[in-house]
KOLSEDO-294565 format. One record per atom (N, C-alpha, C): residue in one letter; x, y, z. Coordinates in steps of 0.05 Angstrom, whole numbers, padded with zeros to 5 digits, always signed. Each point is the difference from the previous one (the first is absolute). Layout:
aXYZ...
This chain:
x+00017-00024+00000x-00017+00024+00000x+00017+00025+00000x+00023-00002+00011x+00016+00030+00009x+00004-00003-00033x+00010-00019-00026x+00013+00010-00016x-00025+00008-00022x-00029-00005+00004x-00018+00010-00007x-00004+00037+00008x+00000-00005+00020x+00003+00035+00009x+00020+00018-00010x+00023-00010-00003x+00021+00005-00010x-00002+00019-00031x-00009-00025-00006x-00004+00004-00040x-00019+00020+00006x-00024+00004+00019x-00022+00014-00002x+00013+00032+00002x+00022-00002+00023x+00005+00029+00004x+00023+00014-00023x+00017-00019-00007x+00017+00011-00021x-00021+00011-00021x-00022-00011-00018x-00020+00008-00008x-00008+00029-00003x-00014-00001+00028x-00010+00025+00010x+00019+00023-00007x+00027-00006+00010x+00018+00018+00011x+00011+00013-00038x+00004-00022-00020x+00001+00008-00026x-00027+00019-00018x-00020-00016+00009x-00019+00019-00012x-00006+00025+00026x+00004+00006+00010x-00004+00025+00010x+00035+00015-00015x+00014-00006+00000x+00025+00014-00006x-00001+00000-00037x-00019-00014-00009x-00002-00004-00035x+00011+00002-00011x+00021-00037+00012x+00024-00010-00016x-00016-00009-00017x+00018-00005-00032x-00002-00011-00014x+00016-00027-00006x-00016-00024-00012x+00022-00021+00008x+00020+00004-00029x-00015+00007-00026x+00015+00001-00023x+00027+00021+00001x-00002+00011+00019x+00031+00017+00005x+00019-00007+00022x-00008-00026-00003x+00016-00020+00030x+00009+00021+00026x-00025+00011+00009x-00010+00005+00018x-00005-00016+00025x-00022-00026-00007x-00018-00016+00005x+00016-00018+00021x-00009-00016+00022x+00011-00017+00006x-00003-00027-00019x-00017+00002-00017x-00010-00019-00012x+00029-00014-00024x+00007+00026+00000x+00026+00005-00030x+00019-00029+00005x+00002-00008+00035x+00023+00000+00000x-00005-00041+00000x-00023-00006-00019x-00005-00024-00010x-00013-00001-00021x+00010+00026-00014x-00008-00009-00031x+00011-00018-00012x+00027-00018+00005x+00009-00014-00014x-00016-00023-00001x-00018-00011+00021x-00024-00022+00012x-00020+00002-00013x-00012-00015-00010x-00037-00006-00003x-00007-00018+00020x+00010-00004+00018x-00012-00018+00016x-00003+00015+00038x-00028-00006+00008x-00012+00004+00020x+00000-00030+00022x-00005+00018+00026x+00002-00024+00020x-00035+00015+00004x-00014-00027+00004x-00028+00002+00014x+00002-00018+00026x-00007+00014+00017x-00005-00024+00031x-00028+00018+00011x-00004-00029+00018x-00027+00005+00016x-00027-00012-00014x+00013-00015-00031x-00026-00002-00008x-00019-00031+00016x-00023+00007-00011x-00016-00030+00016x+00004-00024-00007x+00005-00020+00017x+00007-00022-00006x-00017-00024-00022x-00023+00017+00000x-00011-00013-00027x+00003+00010-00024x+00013+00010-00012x-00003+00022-00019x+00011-00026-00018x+00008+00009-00028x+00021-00016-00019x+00017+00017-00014x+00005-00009-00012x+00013+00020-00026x-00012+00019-00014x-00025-00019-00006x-00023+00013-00028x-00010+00026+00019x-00008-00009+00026x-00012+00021+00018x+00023+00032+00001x+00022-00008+00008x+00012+00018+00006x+00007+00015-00032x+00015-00006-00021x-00004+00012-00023x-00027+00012-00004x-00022-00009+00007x-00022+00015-00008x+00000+00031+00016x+00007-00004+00020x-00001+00021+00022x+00024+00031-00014x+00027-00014+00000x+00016+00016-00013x+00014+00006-00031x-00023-00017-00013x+00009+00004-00028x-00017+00029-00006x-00020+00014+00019x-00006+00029-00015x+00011+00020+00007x+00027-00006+00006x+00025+00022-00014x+00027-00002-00010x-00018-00023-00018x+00029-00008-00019x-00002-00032-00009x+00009-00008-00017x+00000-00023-00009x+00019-00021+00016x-00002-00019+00010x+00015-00019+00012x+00013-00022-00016x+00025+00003+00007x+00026-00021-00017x+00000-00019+00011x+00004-00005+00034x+00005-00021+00016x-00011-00006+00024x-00007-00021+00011x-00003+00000+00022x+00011-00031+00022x+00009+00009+00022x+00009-00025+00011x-00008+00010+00036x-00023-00017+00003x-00014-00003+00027x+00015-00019+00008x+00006+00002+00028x+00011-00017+00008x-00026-00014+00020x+00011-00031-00003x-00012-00018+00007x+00013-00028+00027x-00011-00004+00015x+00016-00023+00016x+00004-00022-00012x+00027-00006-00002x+00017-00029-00011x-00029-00018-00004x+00003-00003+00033x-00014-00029+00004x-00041+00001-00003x-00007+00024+00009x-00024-00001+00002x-00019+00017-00025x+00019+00014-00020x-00007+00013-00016x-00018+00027-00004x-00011+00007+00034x-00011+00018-00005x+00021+00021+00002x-00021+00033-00007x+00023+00022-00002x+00007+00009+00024x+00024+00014+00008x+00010+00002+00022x-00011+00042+00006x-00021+00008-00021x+00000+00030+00009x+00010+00018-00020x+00028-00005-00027x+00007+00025-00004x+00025-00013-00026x-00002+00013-00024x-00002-00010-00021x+00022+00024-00011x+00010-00007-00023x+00011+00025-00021x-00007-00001-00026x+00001+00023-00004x-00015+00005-00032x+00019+00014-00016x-00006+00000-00021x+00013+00024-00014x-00010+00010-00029x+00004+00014-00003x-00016+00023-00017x+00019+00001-00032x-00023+00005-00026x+00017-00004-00016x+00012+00030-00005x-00018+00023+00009x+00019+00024+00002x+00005+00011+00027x+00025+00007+00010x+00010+00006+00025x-00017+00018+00012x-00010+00014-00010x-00021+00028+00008x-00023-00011+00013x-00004-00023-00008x-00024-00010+00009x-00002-00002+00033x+00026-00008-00003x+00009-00012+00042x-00001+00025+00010x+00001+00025-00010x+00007+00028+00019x-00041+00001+00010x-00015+00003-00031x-00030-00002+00003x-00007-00026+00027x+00008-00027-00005x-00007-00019+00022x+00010+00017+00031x+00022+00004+00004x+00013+00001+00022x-00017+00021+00006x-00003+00035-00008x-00019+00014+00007x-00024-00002+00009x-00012-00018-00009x-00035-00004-00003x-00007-00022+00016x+00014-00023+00011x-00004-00025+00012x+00009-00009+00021x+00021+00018+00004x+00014-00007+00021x-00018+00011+00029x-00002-00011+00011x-00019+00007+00027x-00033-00004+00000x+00000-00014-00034x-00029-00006-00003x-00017-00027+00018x-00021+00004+00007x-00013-00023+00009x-00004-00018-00028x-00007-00030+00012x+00000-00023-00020x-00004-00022+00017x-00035-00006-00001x-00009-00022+00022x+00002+00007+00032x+00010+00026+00001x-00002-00005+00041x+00035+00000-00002x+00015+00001-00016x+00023-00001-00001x+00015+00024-00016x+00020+00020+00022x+00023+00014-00011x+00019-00008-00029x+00007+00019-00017x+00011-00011-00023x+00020+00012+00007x+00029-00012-00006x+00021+00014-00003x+00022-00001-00021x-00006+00022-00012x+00020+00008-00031x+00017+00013-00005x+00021-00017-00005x+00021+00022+00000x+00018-00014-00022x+00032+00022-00007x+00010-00010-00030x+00017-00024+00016x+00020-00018-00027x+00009-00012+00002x+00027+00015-00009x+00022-00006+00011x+00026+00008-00015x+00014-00022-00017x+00002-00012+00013x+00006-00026-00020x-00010-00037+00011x-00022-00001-00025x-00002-00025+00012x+00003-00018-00024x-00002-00023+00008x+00012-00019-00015x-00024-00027-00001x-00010-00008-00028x-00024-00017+00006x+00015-00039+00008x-00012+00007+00024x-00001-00038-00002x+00016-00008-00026x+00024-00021+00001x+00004-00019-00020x-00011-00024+00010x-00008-00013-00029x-00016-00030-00002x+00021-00021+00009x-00011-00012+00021x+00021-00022+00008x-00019-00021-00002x+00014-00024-00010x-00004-00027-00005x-00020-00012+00035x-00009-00012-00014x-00032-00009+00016x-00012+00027+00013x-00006+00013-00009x-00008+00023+00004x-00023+00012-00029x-00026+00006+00008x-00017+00009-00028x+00003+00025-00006x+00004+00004-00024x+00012+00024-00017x-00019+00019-00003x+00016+00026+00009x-00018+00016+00003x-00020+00011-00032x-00029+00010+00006x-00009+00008-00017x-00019+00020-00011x+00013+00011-00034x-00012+00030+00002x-00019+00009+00001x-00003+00028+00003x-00026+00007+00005x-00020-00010-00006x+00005-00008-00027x-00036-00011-00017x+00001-00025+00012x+00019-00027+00002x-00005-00022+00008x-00009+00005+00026x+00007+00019+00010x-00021+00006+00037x-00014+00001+00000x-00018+00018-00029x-00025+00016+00002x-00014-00029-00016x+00012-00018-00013x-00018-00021-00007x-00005-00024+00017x+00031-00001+00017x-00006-00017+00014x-00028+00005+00023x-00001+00027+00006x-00023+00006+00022x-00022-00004-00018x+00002+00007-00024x-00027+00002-00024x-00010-00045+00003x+00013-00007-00003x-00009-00029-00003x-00003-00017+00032x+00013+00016+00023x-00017-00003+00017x-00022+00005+00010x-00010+00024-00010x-00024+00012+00006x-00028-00019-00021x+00018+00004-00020x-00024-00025-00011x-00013-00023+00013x+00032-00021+00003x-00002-00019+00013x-00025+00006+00028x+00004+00011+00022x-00007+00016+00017x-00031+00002-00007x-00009+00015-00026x-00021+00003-00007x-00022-00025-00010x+00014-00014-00017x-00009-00026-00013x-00005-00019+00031x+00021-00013+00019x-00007-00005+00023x-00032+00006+00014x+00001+00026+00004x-00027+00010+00012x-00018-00008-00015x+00003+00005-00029x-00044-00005-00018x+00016-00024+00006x+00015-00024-00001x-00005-00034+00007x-00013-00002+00024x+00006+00010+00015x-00014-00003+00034x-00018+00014+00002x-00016+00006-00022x-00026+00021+00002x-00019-00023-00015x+00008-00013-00029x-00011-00016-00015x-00008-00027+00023x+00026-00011+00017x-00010-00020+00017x-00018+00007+00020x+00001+00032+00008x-00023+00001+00016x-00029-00005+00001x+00001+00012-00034x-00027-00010-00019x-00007-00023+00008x+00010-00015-00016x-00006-00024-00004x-00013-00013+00029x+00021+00004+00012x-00007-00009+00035x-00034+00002+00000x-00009+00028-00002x-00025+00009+00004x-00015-00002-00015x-00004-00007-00020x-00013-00007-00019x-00018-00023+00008x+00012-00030+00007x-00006-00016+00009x-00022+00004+00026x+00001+00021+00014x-00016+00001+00016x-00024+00022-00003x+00000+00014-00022x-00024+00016-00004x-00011-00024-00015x+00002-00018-00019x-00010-00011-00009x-00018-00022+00019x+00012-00011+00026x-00012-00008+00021x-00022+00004+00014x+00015+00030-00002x-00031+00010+00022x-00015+00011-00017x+00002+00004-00028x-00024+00001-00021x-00017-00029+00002x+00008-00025-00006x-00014-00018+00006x-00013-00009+00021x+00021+00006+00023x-00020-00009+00035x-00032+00022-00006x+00009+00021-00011x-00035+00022-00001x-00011-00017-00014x+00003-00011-00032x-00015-00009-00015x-00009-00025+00013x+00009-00009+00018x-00014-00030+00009x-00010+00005+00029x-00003+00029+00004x-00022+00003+00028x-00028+00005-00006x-00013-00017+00011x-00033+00004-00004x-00011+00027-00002x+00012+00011+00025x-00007+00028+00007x+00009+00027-00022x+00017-00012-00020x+00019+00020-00008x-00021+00010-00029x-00009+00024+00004x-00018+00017-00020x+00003-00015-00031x+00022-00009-00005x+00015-00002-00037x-00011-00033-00006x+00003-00012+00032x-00017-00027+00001x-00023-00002-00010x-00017+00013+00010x-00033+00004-00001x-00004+00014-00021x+00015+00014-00007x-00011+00011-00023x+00005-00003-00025x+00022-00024-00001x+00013-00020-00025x-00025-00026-00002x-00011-00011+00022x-00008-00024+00008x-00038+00019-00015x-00006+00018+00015x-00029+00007-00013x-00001+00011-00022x+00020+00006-00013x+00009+00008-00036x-00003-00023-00012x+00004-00030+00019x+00001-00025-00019x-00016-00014-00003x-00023+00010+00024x-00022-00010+00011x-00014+00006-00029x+00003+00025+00007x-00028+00016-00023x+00014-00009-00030x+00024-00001-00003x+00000-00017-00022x-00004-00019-00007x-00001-00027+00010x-00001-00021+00000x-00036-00001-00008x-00013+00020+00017x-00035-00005-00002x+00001+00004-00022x+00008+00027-00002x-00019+00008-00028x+00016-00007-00026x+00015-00019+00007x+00011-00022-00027x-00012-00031-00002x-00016-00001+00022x-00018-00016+00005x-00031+00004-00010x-00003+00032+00015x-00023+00009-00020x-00004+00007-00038x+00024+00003-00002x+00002+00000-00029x-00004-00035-00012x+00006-00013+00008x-00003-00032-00005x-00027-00005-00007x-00009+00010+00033x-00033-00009+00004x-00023+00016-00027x+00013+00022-00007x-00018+00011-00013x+00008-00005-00032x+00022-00011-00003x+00000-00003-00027x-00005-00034-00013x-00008-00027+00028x-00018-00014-00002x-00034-00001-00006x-00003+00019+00017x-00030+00011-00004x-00004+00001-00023x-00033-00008-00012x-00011+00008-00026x-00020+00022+00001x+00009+00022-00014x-00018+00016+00005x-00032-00005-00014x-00027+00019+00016x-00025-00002-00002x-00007-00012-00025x+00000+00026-00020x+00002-00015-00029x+00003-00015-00009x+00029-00018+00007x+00008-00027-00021x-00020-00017+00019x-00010+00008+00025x-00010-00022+00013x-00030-00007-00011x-00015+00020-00005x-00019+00001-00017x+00008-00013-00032x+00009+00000-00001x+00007-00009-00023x-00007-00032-00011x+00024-00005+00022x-00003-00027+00006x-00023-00014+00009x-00006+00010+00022x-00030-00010+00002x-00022+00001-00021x-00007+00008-00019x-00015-00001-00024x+00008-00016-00019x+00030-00007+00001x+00015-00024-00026x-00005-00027+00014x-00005-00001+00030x-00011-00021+00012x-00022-00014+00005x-00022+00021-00012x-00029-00001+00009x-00004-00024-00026x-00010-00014+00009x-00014-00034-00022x-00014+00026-00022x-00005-00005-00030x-00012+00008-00024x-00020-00020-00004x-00028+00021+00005x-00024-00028-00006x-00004-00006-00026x-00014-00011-00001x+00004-00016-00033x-00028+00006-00013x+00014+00009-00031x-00017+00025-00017x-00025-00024-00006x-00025+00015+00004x-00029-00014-00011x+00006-00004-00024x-00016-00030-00003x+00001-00010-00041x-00020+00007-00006x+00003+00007-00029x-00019+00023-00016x-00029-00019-00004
């Protein structure tokens, strides 16, 4: 924290006196040879992709190497970056340094000379920005696709049981859709019965009919 305050008051103390850094004035001048910043304090969840998102809006980012524990892999707090134009780190160090981030102090300041990690044998090789930003990109998928699977099995789960207690109603006496499926079938059933009965029937007419083609023909007087 004191070297947070620090940066804060040299700050102050230049813009009230309105140094300029382009006339190596600046305290800033005296790491222009660097693009590279120290960040600490950050939150122990963050990643890479997180933290470039945070400080890539003032300036484009070349590198970055968070440090991480050997054995347990998470981050230990506080990372280095660096910038593809040096000017960029004077904009970061100004603007961020003393910023909140999660409940957590940021602390930014230049680097004079650092040197990235070399790749040592059984050791995974470090990787650039875009392979960061894809590798977080195809976890998030992963991540994503996961959840609708455990959403689709939830379905399914439930499905099985609305369909249940749709049937326990349909097979209660009491249940309205019962009674009123059962006297829909009633009244159909009759009056497909009454259609039967009436299309056996002979109507009045032919019945008269008949009765007269049945009646004995008396037999005509001889002349």
């Amino acid at each position: 924290m004191n070297v947070v305050q620090e940066i804060r008051r040299i700050n102050s103390k230049e813009l009230n006196l309105g140094l300029d850094g382009s006339r190596n004035q600046s305290w800033h001048n005296e790491y222009k040879s660097s693009a590279y910043i120290f960040i600490g304090g950050l939150p122990y969840t963050l990643t890479e992709g997180d933290v470039l998102c945070v400080f890539s809006q003032y300036g484009e980012p070349s590198d970055i190497h968070l440090v991480r524990d050997k054995a347990t892999g998470k981050s230990k707090g506080f990372c280095f970056l660096a910038y593809e134009d040096q000017r960029s780190t004077v904009l970061a160090v100004d603007n961020l340094n003393g910023a909140k981030l999660a409940g957590r102090t940021l602390r930014v300041d230049h680097v004079k000379e650092y040197k990235p990690p070399e790749e040592k044998e059984g050791n995974e090789p470090r990787l650039t920005l875009a392979e960061v930003q894809k590798k977080e990109d195809d976890e998030l998928r992963a991540k994503m696709k996961k959840e609708f699977k455990e959403r689709r099995k939830q379905e399914k789960r439930q499905r099985p049981e609305r369909h249940h207690r749709h049937r326990h109603r349909s097979d209660d006496p009491a249940h309205p859709s019962r009674s009123s499926s059962e006297s829909s079938g009633s009244s159909g059933r009759s009056g497909h019965n009454g259609r039967k009965r009436q299309r056996g029937k002979t109507p009045p007419k032919a019945q008269g009919m008949q009765r007269e083609a049945a009646r004995p023909v008396s037999a005509a007087p001889a002349p």
